[in-house]
MARGU-408438 format. One record per residue: x, y, z of N, C-alpha, C, O in turn. Coordinates in nm, 2 decimals, padded with zeros to 4 digits. Layout:
N
NODE      n_x      n_y      n_z     ca_x     ca_y     ca_z      c_x      c_y      c_z      o_x      o_y      o_z
NODE        X        Y        Z        X        Y        Z        X        Y        Z        X        Y        Z
...
This chain:
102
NODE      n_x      n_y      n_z     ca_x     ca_y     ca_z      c_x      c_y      c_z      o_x      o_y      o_z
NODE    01.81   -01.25   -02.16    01.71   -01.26   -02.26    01.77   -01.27   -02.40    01.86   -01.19   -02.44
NODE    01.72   -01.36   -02.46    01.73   -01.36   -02.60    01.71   -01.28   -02.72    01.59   -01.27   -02.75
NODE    01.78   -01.21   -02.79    01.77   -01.10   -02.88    01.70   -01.12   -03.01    01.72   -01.04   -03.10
NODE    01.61   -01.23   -03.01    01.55   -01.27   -03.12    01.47   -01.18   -03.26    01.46   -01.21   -03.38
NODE    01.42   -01.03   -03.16    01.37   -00.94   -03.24    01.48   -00.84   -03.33    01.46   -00.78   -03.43
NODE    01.58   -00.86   -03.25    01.68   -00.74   -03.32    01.74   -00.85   -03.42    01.75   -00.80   -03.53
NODE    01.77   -00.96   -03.40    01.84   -01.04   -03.50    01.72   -01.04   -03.62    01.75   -01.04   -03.74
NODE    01.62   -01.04   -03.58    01.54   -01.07   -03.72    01.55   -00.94   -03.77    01.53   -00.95   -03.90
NODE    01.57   -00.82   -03.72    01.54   -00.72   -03.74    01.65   -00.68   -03.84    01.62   -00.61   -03.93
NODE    01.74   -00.73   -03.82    01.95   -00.71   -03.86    01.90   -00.81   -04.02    01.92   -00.78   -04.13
NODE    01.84   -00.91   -03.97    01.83   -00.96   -04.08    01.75   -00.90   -04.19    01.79   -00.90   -04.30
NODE    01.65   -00.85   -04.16    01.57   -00.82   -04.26    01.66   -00.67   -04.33    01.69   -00.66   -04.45
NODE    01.67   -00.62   -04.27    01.79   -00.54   -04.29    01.89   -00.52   -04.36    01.93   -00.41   -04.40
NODE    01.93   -00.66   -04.40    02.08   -00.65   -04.45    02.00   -00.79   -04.57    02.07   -00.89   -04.61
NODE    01.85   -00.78   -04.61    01.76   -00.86   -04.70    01.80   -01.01   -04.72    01.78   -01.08   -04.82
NODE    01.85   -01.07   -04.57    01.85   -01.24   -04.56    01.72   -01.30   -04.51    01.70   -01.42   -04.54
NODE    01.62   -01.20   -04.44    01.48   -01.27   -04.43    01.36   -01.22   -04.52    01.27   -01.16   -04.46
NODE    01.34   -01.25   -04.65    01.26   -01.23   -04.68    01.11   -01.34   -04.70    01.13   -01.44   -04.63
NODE    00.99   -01.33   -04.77    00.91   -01.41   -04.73    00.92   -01.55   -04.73    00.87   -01.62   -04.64
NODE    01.01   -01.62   -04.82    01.10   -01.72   -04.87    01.16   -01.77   -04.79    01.15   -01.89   -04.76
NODE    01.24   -01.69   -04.72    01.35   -01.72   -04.62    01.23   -01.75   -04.46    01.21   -01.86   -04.41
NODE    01.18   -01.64   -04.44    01.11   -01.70   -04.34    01.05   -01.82   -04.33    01.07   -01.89   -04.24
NODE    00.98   -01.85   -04.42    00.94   -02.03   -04.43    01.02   -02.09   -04.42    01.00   -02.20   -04.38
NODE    01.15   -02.05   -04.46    01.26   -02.19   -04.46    01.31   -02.18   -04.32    01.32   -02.29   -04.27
NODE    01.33   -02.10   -04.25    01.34   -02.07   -04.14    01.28   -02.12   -04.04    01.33   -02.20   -03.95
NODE    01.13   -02.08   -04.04    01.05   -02.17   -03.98    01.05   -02.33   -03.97    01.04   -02.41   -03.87
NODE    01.07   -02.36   -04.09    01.07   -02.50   -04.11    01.18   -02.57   -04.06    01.18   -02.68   -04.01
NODE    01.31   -02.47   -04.07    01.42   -02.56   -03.99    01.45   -02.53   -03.84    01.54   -02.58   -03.77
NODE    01.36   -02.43   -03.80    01.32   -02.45   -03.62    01.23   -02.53   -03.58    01.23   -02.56   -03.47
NODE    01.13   -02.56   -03.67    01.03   -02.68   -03.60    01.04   -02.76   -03.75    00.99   -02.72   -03.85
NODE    01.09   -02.87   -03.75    01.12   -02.94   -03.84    01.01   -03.07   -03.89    00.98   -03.12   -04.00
NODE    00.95   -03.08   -03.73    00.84   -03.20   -03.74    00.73   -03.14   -03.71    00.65   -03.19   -03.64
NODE    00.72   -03.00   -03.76    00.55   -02.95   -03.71    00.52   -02.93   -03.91    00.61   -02.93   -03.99
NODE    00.41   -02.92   -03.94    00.32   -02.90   -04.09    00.40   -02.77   -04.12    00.41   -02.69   -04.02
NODE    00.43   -02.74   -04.22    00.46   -02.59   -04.30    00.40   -02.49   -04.21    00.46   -02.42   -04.14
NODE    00.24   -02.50   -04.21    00.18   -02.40   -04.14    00.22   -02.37   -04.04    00.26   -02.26   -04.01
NODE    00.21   -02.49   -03.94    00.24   -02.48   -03.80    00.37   -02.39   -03.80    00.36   -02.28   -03.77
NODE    00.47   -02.45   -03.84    00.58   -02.39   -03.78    00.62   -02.22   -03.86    00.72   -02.15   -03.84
NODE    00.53   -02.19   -03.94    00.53   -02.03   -03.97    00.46   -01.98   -03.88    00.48   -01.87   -03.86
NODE    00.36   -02.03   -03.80    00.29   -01.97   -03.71    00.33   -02.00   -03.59    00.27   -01.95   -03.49
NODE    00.43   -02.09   -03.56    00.51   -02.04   -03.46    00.60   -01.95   -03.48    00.63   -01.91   -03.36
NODE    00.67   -01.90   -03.57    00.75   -01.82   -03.61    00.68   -01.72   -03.62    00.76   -01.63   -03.59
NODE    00.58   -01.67   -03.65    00.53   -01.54   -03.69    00.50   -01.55   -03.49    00.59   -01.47   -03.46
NODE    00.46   -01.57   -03.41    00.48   -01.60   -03.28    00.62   -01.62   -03.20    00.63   -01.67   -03.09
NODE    00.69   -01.58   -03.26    00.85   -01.54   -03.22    00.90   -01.40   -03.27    00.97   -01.32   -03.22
NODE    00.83   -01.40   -03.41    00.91   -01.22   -03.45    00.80   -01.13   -03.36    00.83   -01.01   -03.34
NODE    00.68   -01.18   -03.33    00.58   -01.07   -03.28    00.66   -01.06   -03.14    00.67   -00.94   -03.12
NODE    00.72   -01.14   -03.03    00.75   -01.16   -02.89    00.62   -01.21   -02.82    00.58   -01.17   -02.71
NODE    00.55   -01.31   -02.91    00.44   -01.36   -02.85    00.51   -01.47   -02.74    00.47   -01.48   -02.63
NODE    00.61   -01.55   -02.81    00.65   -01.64   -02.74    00.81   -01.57   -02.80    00.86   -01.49   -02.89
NODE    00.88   -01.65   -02.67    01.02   -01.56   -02.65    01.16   -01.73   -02.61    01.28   -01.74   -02.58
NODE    01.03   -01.85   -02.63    01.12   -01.97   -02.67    01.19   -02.02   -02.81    01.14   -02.02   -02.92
NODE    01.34   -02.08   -02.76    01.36   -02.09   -02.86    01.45   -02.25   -02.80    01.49   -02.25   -02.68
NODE    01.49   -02.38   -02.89    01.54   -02.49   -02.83    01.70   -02.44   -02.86    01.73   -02.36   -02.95
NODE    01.77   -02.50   -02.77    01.89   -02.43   -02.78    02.00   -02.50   -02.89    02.10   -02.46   -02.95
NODE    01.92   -02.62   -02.90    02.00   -02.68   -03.10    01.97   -02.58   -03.19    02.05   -02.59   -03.28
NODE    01.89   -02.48   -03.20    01.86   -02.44   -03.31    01.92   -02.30   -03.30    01.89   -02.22   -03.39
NODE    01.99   -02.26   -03.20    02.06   -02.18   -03.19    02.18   -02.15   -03.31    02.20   -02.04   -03.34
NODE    02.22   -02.22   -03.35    02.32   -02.24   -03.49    02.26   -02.21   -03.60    02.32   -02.16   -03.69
NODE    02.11   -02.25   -03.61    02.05   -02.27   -03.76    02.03   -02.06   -03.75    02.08   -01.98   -03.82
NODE    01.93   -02.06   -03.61    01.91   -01.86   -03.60    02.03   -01.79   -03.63    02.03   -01.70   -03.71
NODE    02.15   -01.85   -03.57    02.28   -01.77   -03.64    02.28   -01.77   -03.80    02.28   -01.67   -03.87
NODE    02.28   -01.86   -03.85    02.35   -01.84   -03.99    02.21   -01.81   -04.08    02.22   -01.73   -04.18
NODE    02.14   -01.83   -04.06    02.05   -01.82   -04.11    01.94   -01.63   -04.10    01.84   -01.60   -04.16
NODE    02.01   -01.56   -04.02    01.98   -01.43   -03.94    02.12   -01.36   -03.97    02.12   -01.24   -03.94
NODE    02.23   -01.41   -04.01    02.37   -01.39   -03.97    02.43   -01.29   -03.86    02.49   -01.19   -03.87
NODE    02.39   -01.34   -03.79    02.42   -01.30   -03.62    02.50   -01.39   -03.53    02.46   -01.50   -03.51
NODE    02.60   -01.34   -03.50    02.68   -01.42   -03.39    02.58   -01.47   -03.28    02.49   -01.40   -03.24
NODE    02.60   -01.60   -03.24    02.58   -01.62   -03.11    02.54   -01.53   -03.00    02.44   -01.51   -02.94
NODE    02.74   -01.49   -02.98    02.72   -01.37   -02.92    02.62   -01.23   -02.91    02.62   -01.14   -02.81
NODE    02.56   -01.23   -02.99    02.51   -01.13   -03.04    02.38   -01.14   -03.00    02.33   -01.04   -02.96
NODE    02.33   -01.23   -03.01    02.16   -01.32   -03.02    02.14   -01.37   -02.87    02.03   -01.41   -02.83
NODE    02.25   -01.37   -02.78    02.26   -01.40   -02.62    02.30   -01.25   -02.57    02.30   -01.22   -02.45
NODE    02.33   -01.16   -02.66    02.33   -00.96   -02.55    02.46   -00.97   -02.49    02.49   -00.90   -02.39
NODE    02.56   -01.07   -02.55    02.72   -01.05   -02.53    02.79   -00.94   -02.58    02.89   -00.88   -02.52
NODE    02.72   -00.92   -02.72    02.83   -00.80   -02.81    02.68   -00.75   -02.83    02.57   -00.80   -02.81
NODE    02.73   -00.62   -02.88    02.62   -00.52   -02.95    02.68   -00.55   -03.14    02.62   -00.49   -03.23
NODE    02.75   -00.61   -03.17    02.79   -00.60   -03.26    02.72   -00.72   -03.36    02.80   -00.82   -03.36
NODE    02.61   -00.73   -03.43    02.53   -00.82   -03.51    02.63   -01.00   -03.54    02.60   -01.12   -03.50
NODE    02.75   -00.95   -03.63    02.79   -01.04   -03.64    02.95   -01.01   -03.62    02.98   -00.92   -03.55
NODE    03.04   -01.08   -03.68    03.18   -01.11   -03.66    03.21   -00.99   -03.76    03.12   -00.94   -03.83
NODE    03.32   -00.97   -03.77    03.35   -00.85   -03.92    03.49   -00.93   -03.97    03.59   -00.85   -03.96
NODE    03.51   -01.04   -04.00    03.65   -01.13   -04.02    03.60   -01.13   -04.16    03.48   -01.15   -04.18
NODE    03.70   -01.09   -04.25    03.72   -01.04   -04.38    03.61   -01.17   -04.48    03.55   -01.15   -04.59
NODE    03.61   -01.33   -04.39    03.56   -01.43   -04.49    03.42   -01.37   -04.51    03.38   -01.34   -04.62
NODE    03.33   -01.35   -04.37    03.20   -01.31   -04.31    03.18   -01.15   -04.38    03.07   -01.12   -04.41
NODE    03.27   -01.09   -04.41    03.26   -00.92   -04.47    03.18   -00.98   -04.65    03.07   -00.96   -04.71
NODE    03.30   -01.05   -04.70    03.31   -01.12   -04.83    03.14   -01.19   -04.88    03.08   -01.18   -04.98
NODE    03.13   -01.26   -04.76    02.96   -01.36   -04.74    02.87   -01.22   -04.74    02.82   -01.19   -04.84
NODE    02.87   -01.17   -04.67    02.78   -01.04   -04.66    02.74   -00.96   -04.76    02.62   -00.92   -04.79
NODE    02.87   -00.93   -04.84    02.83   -00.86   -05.00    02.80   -00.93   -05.07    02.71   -00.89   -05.14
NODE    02.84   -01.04   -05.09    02.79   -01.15   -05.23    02.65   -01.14   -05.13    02.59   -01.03   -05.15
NODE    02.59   -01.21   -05.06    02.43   -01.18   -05.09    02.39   -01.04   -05.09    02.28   -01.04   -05.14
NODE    02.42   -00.95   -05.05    02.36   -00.80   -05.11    02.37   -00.83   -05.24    02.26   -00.88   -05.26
NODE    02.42   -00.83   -05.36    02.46   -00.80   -05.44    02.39   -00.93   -05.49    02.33   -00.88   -05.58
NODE    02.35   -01.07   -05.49    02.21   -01.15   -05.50    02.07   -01.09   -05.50    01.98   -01.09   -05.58
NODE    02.09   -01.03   -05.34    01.93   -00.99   -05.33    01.93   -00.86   -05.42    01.82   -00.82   -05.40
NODE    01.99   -00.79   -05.50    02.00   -00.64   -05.53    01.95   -00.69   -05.69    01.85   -00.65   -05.75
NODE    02.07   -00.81   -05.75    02.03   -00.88   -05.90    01.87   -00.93   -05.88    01.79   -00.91   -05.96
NODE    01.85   -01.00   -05.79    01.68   -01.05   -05.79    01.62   -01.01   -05.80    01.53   -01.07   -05.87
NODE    01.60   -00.88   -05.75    01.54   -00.75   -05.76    01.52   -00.65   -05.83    01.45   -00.54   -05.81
NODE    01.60   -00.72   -05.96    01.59   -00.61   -06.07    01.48   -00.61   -06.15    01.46   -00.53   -06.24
């Protein structure tokens, strides 16, 4: 099974999904459906209404969630990689969403 709830969950988490992000999100898993459509299929994926996902878009849910592969398929319990580039990416956006927020 697909870890789709905890990756969103990691994400929101560590403040890479916010309302913004989720539309873009949506939009770049269903790319040819209307704005609407494809937030409402997404809001129909974080609920576990539907539990499909196409397996191209597997890369966009990683970086975009920053979750390994591995992670998002129940290989590792461990969210993402911890290799010093990926540590580096991780704080500079804390430290975005933290200034945005001021």
């Amino acid at each position: 099974m697909i870890r789709i709830t905890e990756a969103l969950t990691y994400a929101k988490e560590k403040g890479l999904l916010g309302k913004k992000q989720k539309a873009e999100l949506a939009q770049a898993l269903w790319p040819n459906s209307a704005p609407k459509a494809a937030y409402m299929n997404f809001l129909n994926l974080e609920t576990g209404k539907s539990k499909k996902i196409d397996v191209a878009t597997v890369p966009v849910l990683c970086s975009m969630l920053g979750v390994s592969a591995d992670f998002l398929f129940g290989l590792t319990d461990t969210p993402n990689y911890t290799d010093k580039s990926q540590t580096i990416a991780d704080k500079a956006r804390e430290i975005v969403t933290l200034v945005a927020n001021l």
